[in-house]
N, C-alpha and C positions, 0 to 999 in steps of 0.2 A: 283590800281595805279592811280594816277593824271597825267592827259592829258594836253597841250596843243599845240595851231595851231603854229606853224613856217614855212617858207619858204616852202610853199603849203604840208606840212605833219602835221599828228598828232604826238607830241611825247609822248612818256608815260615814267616816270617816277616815284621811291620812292625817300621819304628824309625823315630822322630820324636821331637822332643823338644829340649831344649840342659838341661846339668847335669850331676850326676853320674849313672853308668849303676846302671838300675836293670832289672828283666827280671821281668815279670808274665806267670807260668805259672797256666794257666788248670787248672780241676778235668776230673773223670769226668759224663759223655762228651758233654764240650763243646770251644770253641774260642778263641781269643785277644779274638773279640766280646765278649763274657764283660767284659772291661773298658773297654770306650768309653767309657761316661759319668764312670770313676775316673780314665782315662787324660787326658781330657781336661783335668782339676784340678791333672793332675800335671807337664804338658808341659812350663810354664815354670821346673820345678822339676828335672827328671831327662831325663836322655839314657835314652829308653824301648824297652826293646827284647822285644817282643811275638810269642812262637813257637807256632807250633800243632803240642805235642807229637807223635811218631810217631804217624798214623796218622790223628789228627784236621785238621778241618777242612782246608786243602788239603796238607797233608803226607806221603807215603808209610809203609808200617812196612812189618814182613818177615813169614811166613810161620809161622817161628819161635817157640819162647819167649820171653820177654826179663824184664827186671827193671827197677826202678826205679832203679838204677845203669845200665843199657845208657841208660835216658830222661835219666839224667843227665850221659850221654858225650855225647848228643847235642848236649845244651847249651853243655857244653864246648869243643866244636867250635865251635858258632857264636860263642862268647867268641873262640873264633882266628882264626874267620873274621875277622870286625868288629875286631880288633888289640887284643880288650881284656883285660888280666890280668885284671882286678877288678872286682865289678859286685856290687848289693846284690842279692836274688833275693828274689821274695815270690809263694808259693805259694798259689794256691784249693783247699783240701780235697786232690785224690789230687796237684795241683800243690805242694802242700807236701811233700807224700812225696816227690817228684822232690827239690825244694830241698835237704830235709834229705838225702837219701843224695847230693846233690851237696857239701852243706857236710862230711858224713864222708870223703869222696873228694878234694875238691879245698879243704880248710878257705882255703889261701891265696889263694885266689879271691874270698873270699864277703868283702866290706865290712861284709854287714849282711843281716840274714836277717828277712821278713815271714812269717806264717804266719797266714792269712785263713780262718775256718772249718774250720782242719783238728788234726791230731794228733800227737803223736810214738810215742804205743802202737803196735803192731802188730795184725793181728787177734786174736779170739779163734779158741777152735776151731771154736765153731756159725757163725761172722761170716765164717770161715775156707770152711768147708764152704758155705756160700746161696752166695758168692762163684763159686763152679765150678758150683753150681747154675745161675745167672744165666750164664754164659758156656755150658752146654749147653744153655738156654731162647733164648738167640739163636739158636741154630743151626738149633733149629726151630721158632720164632715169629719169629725176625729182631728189632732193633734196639727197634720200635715198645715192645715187650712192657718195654722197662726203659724208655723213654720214661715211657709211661702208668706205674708204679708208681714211680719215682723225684718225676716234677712234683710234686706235693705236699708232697713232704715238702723241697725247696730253697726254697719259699718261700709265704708264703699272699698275698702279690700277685699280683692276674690277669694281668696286664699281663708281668709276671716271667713267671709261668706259658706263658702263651702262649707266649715268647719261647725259653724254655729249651727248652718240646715240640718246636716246631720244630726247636731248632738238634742237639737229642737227636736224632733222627730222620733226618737228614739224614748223621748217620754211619755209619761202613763195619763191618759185621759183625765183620771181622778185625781192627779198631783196639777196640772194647769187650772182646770175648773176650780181645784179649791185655794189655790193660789191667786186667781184673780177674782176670784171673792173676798177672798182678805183684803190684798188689796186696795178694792174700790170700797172697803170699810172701814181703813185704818184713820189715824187721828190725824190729826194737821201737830205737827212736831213743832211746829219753828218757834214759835211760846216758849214751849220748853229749852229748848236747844239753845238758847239765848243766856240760859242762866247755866250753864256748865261751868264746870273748875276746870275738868282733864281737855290735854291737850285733841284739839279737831282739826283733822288736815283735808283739804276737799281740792277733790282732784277733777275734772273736769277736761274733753275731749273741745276744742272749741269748735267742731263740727259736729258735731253729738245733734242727731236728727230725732230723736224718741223723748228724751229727757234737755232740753237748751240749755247751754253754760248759763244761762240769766238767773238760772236757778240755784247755781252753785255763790251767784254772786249773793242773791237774797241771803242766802243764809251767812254770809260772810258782812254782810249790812248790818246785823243785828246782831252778828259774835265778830265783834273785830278783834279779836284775840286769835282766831279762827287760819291756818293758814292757807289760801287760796292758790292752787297751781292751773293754772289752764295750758293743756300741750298741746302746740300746733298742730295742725293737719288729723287729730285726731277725731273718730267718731264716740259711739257711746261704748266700747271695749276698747278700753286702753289698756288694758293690761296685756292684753293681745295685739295691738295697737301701737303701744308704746312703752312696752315694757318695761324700758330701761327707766323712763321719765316718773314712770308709776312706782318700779321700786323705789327710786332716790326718792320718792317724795314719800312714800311710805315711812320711810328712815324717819325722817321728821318727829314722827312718834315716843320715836326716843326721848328719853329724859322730860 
């Protein structure tokens, strides 16, 4: 992967691809892998540029607080590293959180905004509170302990399963804690999100057990501009899940 410094971390990132630039932000607490089999569909269509948020997979984070705007400077950065004003962003689940407090932040940036499995609500209070629960249960059980209670509910393919406990597993204490701190802090988007110009494609698993399709429909209630996919039999990884449904609708983004 190609590395660079931003906002006192390493980020690491691929890019591959010819078209226009498109940036596939992966979900909680996983890594840019997360899209190989979507990525693949999509090369000859987009200039692909694939990051592994602060903290995950080979990326650095700080010690620190931070926020889903500090995750969405980061990306920023890498838009300047790579010389690019403009780029469509399509977020998996807490990766859509990034996107959206990137498109409130940097609106002239964003081409065109994907949101795969995720939300624009905020927590609630209980959703709020397990949150800081789960970040002091790492501390003393370590990573594994969300591993094992998260697999299930991203997908009911073995094979998925598998794949996701591994890559769950394999992350840094300090990257989940401060990930679900952000978070259960971040803003309630959908206000916002209502009043966009660039095109929003929102993709949705309709068996999705962590994040429920009713929430892909909210936001399509209040941006009926908005294009709405829900793919059958699918969970909250679609892209893994249903690759093919998630590229073609990616496409969407275009023009």
């Amino acid at each position: 992967m190609k590395k660079i410094q931003v906002n006192d971390i390493t980020l690491a990132y691929e890019r591959f691809g010819s078209g226009a630039p498109l940036m596939l932000i992966h979900g909680f607490p996983l890594d840019h892998t997360i899209w190989d089999r979507a990525s693949d569909l999509l090369k000859n269509d987009f200039d692909l540029i694939l990051p592994d948020l602060r903290g995950f997979g080979q990326s650095t984070t700080v010690e620190t607080s931070y926020t889903m705007t500090d995750m969405a400077d980061d990306l920023a950065g890498l838009l300047d590293h790579l010389g690019l004003e403009k780029a469509a962003l399509a977020g998996h689940s807490m990766g859509g959180y990034v996107a959206l407090a990137f498109a409130k932040k940097y609106p002239h940036r964003v081409s065109g905004l994907g949101l795969v499995a995720s939300q624009a609500a905020a927590d609630t209070p209980d959703r709020k509170a397990n949150r800081y629960k789960d970040a002091d249960a790492v501390v003393q059980k370590g990573v594994g302990l969300i591993a094992d209670g998260m697999t299930p509910k991203l997908s009911a393919d073995a094979g998925v399963q598998t794949y996701v406990h591994s890559l769950m597993e394999r992350q840094t204490p300090s990257a989940v804690m401060g990930a679900l701190k952000a978070m259960a802090e971040r803003e309630d988007q959908l206000f916002h999100l209502s009043s966009v110009s660039f095109p929003v494609v929102l993709i949705h698993g309709d068996t999705d057990a962590l994040i429920p399709v009713e929430r892909a429909r909210e936001i399509k209630a209040v941006l009926p501009s908005a294009r709405l996919v829900e793919l059958l039999d699918t969970g909250h990884m679609p892209m893994m899940e249903s690759p093919k449904g998630t590229a073609e609708s990616l496409k969407l983004l275009i023009g």
